[in-house]
N, C-alpha and C positions, 0 to 999 in steps of 0.2 A: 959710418955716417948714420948719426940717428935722424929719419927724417921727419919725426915729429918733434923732435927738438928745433928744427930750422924752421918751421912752421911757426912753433911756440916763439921765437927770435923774431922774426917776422913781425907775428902778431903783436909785439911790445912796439916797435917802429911804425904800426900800421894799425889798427885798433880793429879797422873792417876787410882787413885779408880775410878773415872765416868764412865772410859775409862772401867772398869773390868766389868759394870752393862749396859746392856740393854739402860737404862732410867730408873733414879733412879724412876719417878712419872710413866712408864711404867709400869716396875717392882710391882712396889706399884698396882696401878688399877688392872691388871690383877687378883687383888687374891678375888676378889671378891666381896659381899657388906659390906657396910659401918662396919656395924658391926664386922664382919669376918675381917680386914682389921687392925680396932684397937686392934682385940684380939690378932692378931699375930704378931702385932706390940710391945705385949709388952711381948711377948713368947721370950726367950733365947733363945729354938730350933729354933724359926724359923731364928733369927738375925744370930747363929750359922748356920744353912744350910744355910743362904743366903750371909756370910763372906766365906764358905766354897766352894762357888758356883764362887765367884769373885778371890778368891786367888787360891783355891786346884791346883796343877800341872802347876802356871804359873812359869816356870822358864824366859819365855821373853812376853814382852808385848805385846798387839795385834799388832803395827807394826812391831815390830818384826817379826810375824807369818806368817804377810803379804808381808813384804819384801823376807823370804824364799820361799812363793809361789811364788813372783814378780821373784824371780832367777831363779826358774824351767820354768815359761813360757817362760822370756826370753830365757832360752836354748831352749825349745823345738820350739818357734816362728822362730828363727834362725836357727834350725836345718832345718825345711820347708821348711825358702826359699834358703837352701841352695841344698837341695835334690830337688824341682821343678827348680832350675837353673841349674842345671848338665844335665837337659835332658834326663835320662834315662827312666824316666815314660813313659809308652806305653799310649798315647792318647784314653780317651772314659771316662769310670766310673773308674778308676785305678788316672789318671790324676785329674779328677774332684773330686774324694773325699780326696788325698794331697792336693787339693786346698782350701779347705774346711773344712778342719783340720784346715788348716793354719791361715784362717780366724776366727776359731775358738779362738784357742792359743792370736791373735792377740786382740781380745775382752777382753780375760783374763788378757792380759796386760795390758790393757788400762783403767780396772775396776780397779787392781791392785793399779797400779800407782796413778788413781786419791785420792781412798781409803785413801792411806797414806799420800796423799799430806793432805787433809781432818781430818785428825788424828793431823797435825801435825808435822807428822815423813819427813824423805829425802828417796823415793824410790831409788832403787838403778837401774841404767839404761844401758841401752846395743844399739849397732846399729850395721850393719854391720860390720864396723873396730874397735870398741871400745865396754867396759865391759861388760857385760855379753854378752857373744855369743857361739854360738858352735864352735868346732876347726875345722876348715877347713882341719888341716893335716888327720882328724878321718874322713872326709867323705869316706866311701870305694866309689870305683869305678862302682859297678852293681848295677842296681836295686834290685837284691834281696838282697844284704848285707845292699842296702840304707834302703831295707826295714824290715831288721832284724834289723838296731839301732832303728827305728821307735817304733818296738814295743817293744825295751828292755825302750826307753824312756817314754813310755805313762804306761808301768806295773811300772814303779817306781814313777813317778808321782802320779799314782793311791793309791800307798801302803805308799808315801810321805805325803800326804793328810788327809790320816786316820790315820798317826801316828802323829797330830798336832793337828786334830779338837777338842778335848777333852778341849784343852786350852781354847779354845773360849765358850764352854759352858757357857752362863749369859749373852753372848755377843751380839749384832747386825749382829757379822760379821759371826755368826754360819753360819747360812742360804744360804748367798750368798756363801758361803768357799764348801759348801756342792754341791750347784749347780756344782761349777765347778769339784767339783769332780766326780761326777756323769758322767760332759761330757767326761771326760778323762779316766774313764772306758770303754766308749763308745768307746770312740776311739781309746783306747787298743783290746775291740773285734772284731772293723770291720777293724784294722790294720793285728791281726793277723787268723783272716776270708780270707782276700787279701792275707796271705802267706801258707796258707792251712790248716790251725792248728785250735784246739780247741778256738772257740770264749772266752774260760775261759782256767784259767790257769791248765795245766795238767802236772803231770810225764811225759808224752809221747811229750814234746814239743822235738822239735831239740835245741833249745838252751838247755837244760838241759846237751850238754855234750860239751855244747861252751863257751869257754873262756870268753862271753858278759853275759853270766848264772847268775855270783855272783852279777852281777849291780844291778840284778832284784829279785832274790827268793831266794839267800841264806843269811846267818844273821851272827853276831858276828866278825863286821870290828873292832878290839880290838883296833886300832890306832885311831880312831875315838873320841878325848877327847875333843875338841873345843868347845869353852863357846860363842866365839867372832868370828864371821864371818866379814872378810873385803872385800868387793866386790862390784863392777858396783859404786862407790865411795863413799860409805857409808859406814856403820856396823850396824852391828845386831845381836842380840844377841839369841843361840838356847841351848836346853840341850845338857849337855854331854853326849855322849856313858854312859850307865850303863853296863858293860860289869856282873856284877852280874843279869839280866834279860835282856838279848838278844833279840832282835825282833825275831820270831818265822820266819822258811824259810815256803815259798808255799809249802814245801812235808811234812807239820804240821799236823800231826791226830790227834792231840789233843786239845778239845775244853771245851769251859764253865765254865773256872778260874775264880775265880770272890772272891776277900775279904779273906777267909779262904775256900772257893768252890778250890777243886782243879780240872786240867783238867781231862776229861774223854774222853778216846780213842773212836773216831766215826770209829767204823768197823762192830758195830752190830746194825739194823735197829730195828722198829716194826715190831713183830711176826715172821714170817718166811723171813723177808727182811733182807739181808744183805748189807756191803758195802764193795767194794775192797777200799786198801789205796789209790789208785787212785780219786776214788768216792769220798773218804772221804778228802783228800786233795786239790782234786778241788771245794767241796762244801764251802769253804770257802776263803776268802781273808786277807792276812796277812798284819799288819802295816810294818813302816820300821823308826827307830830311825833318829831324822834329822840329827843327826853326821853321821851318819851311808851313808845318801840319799848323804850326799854334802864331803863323805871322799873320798879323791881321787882316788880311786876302783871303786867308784859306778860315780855318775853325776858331781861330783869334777872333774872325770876325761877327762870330756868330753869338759870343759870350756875352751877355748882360753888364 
């Protein structure tokens, strides 16, 4: 069996299988030596996990994925420098770390965009007066309301991110996708560390009985059906809402689903430890379906 020939075979039926693998001769090398390499080459299981690894759960292509992230940072990049241009920030370490957020966001854009160009695909782009940007009419007027969207923006970002990465699994773009998620967690606790809150997500937050709440930790936008996103002048394409398996909200105590594994209520620790649902709620982070992140409730609604 040549298995670069069935790849090659493939790729005539499929234009962007390449696109689904690593490096098809990546891929290949890593598994080890010579030997080990043609056995598994000519193993079903392995050809079966490694088809299952390039297709399982892609409903849109890695531009695709990439373009949805491309729309979040634009928003949030925009939202920056529209919150350090109002003035309201108090000058010192309050000032310099929005600045520096901002800079951050603005990396992620620029990785974003090149990415797709690189791919291929058409990012979709925003500036100031044109497509993707924040709504100028949604900026509140106070720093502290500027800085409650901050952190409703960077918690959904956060749960935006881990509700996509799975697609990329076999991918190159795993990696870098992860980084930036990572930073935007960051930047969710020392946003809401700056508003005096739980540097993780808690019960006890004050958003939890504010109308900006459902943008961020509740689940089940049932309007949310959209296959085709048109925006910043392009499209791309995301899952539909499964309203049959709802994103789980932040006050979730139930973990460890998995295949026919059903969840189990985290409220009872090792030996004499326990957990309040508080505990157990904030020990973890919830995904958020991308119909769901970009329906006009959640960061849909925030878009110009």
């Amino acid at each position: 069996m040549n298995f670069f020939n069935i790849i090659d075979l493939l790729a005539e039926a499929d234009p962007d299988v390449l696109d689904r693998f690593s490096s098809r001769r990546a891929v290949f090398n890593s598994l080890g030596t010579v030997a080990q390499r043609a056995a598994l080459a000519t193993s079903p299981l392995f050809l079966g996990a490694l088809f299952q690894k390039a297709y399982a759960g892609t409903a849109s292509v890695p531009t695709d994925i990439l373009n949805y992230a491309l729309t979040l940072e634009l928003l949030e990049a925009d939202f920056y420098r529209q919150f350090l241009a109002a003035g309201q920030i108090p000058a010192g370490a309050a000032r310099d770390a929005i600045t520096l957020i901002k800079t951050h966001e603005d990396a992620h854009v620029t990785y974003l965009h090149d990415a797709i160009i690189k791919m291929g695909g058409t990012p979709v782009a925003g500036s100031n007066t044109t497509g993707i940007r924040f709504n100028p009419n949604l900026l509140p007027a106070t720093y502290a309301d500027q800085l409650k969207y901050a952190q409703v923006l960077e918690d959904t970002g956060v749960r935006a991110y881990k509700g996509r990465a799975a697609e990329l699994i076999g991918t190159d773009l795993l990696t870098p996708v992860l980084q930036i998620h990572s930073i935007e967690a960051r930047h969710a606790a020392h946003i809401r560390t700056m508003r005096a809150q739980q540097p993780w997500v808690s019960l006890g937050d004050d958003l939890a009985t504010d109308p900006l709440y459902k943008a961020a930790y509740t689940s089940g936008v049932a309007s949310s059906t959209k296959t085709v996103v048109a925006l910043g002048g392009t499209t791309y394409g995301i899952p539909a809402y499964n309203p049959a398996q709802p994103s789980p909200p932040e006050s979730n105590q139930q973990q460890g689903a998995a295949g026919k594994n059903a969840a189990v209520l985290i409220t009872a620790g090792i030996g004499a430890t326990t957990y309040l649902p508080d505990d157990a709620a904030a020990a973890f982070d919830e995904p958020l379906q991308a119909a769901e992140v970009l329906d006009s409730s959640r960061a849909g609604g925030l878009l110009a």
